[in-house]
Backbone bond lengths (Angstrom), bond angles and torsions (degrees), N, CA, C in turn:
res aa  C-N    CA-C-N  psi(-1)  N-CA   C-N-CA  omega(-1)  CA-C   N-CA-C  phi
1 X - - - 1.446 - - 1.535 109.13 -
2 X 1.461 116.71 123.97 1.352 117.46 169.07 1.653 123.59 -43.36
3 X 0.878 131.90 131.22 1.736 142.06 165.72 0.970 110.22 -65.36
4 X 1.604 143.97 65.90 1.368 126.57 -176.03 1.981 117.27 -59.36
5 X 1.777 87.53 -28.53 1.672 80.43 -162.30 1.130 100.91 -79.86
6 X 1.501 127.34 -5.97 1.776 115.49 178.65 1.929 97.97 -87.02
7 X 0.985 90.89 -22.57 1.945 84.14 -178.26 1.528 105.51 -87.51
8 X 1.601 106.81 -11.60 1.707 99.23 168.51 1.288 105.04 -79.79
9 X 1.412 137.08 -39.96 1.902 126.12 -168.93 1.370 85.78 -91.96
10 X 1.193 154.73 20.91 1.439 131.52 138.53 0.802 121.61 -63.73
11 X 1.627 102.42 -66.72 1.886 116.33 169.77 1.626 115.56 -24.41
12 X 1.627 105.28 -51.56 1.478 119.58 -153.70 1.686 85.17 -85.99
13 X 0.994 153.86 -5.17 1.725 136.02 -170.35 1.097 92.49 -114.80
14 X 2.194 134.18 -28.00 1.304 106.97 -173.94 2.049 95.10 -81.45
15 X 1.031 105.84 -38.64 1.305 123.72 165.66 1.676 112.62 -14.78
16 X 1.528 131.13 -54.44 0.872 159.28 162.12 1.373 107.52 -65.61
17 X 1.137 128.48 -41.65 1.715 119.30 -161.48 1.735 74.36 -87.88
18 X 0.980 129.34 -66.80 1.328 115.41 -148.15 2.133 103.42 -63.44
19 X 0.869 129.61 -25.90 1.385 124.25 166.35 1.410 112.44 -55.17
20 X 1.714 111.42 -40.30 1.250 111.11 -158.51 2.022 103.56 -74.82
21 X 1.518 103.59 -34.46 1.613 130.66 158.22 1.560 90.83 -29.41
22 X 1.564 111.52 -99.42 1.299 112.16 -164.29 1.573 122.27 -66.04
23 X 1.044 110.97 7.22 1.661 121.10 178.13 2.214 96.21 -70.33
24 X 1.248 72.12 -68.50 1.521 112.22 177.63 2.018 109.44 -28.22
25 X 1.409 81.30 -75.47 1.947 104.46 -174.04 2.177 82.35 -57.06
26 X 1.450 133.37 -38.72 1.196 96.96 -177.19 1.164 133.19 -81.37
27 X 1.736 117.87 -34.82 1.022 106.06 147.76 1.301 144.08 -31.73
28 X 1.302 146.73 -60.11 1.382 156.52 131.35 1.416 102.63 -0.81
29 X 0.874 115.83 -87.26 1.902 128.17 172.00 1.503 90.36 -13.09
30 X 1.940 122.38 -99.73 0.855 163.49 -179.31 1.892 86.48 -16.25
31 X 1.260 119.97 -95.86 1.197 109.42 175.99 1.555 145.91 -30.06
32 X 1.915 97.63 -34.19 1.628 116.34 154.38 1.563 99.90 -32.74
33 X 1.448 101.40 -87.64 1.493 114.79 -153.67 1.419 101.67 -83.26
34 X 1.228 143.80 36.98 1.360 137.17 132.73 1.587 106.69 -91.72
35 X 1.450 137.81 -52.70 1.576 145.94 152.66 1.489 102.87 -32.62
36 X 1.060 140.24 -22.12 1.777 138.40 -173.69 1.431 103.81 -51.87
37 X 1.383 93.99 177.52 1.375 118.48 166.75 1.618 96.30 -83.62
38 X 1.334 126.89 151.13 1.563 128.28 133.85 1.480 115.41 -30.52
39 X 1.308 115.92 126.39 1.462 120.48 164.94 1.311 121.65 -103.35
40 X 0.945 146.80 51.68 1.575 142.99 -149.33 1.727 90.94 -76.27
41 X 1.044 163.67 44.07 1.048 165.06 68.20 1.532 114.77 -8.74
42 X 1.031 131.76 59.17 1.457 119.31 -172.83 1.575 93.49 -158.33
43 X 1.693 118.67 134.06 1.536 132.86 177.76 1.491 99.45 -129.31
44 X 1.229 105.47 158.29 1.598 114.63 165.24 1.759 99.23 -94.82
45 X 1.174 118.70 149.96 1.511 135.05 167.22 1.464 112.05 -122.93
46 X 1.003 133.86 94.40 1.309 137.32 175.69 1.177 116.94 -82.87
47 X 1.462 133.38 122.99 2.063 138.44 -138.85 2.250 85.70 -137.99
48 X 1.216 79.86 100.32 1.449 81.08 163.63 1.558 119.60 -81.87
49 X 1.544 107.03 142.97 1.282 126.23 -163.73 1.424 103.97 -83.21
50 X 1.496 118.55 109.65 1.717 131.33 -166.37 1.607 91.21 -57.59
51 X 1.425 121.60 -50.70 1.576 133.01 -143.27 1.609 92.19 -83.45
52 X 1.429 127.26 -9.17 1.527 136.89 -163.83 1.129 111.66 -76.41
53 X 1.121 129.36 140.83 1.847 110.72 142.87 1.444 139.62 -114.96
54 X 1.161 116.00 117.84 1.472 128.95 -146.44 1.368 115.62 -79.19
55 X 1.752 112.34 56.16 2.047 115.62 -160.12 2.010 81.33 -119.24
């Protein structure tokens, strides 16, 4: 007979490692670009929505 509930807290711990992964990689990120240089290179582009209607 299959074990579902041991293949459910697997799921749920890799489940967890991988949040804790991308938790992780944002912080890091997040700290990159606060430690940066200034970029004053930066515009807004505003992309109108074809499917929209603009009233």
């Amino acid at each position: 007979m299959t074990d579902y509930r041991k293949m459910y807290f697997q799921l749920a711990a890799k489940v967890a490692d991988a949040m804790d992964i991308l938790s992780k990689a944002q912080q890091e990120g997040e700290a990159e670009f606060m430690n940066g240089e200034p970029f004053s290179g930066l515009k807004v582009v505003v992309l109108q929505d074809e499917n929209h209607d603009s009233e």
